[in-house]
Every structure is written in C-alpha cells, then in structure tokens.
C-alpha positions in Angstrom: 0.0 0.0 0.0 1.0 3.4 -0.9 0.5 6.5 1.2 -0.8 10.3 -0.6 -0.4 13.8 0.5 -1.0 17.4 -1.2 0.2 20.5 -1.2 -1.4 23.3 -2.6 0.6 26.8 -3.7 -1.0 30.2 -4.7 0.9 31.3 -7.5 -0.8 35.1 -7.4 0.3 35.8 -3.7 3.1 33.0 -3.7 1.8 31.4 -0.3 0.4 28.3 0.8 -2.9 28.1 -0.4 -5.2 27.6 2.7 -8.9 26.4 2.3 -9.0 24.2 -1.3 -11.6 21.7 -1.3 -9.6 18.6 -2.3 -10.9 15.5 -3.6 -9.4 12.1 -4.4 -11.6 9.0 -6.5 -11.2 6.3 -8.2 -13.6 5.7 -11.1 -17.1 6.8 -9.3 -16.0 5.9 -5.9 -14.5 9.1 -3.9 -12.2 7.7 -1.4 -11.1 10.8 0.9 -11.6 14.5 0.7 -11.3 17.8 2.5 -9.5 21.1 2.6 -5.9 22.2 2.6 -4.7 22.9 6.3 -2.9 27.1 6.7 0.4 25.5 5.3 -1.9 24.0 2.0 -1.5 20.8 3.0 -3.8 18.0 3.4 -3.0 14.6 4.8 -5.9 12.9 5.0 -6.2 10.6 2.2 -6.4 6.8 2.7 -3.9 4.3 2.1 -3.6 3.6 -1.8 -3.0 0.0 -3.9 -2.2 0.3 -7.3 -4.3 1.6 -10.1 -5.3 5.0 -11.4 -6.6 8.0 -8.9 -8.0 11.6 -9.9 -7.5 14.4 -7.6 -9.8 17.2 -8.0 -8.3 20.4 -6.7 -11.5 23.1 -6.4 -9.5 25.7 -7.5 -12.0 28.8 -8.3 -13.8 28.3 -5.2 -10.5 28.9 -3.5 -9.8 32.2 -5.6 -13.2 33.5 -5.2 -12.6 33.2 -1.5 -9.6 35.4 -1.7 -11.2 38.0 -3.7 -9.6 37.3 -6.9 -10.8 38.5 -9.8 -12.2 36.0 -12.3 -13.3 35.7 -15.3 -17.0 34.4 -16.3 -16.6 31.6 -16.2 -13.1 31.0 -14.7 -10.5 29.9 -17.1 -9.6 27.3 -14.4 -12.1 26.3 -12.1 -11.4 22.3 -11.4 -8.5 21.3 -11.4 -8.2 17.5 -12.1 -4.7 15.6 -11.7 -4.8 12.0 -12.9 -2.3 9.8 -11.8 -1.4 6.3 -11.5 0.3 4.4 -8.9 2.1 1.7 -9.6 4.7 0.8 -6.5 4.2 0.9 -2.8 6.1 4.3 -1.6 4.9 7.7 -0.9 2.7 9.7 -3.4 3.4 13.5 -3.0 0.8 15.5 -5.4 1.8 19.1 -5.0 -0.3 21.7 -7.1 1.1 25.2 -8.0 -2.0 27.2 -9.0 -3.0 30.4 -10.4 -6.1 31.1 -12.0 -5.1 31.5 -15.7 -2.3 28.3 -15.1 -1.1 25.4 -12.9 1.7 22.4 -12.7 2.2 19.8 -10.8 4.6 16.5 -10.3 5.4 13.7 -8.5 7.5 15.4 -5.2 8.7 13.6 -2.3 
C-alpha cells in the first residue's frame, strides 16, 4: 500500500494556499476529501494499492474566497490531476496554481 499527501501553492500571492476543497476518487468511488490545512496541506487521504486516482483540486472556489478577480466563467475552475500508482512508496501531489495556469509533479 501506498500513502498520498497534497500541497497546494498560490501562484498570485506565492503562499500556501489555505482552504482548497480537495478530492481524491477512483472511477465513481470518492475515497477521501477535504481542505488544505494554513500551510496547504492536506493529509488525510487513505492508504492507496495500485491503479489510477484523480484528484480534483476546487481551484475557483479557492480564488473566489480570496477575492480574486475572475473571469465568467473561470478559465480554471477544477482542477483534475490524474495519476497512476504503480509501487508501494509515498505519493506526494503538489499543485502550484493560479487562475489562468497550474503544474504539478510527482515530489517527495
């Protein structure tokens, strides 16, 4: 089994981004969610085998909190990483976010 955190950046202030709803499933089946703690982090995900995962970063929700201007509708608004796991270890899923842009990778 494989374990999964997050880490969520705000690219327009270049903080942690507190407060995205985060979402992880497989297929149909959501197997964890919540929000990202005051350093954007968020733990909370259950233990993984291997197959494929989404998470689903809530993104506009996040920058409509913060009183950043969007457009109508956002440019970005979910954000969906797919990912597969395919060896037990630790599954870092950082997202670095703005709301016209966003990257991510595999961190440690």
């Amino acid at each position: 089994m494989s374990s999964l955190s997050t880490h969520v950046l705000d690219m327009v202030t270049g903080r942690p981004a507190a407060g995205v709803r985060v979402m992880l499933t497989q297929g149909a089946a959501v197997l964890g969610e919540g929000v990202t703690d005051a350093d954007g982090r968020f733990r909370g995900f259950p233990a993984l085998g291997e197959g494929s995962y989404v998470l689903t970063f809530h993104a506009g929700d996040y920058f409509r909190a913060a009183c950043v201007a969007l457009a109508d509708p956002p440019f970005l608004d979910v954000v969906p990483i797919h990912f597969g796991v395919g060896e037990e270890g630790h599954y870092h899923v950082p997202l670095l976010v703005s709301p016209f842009a966003f990257s991510t990778y595999r961190g440690s």
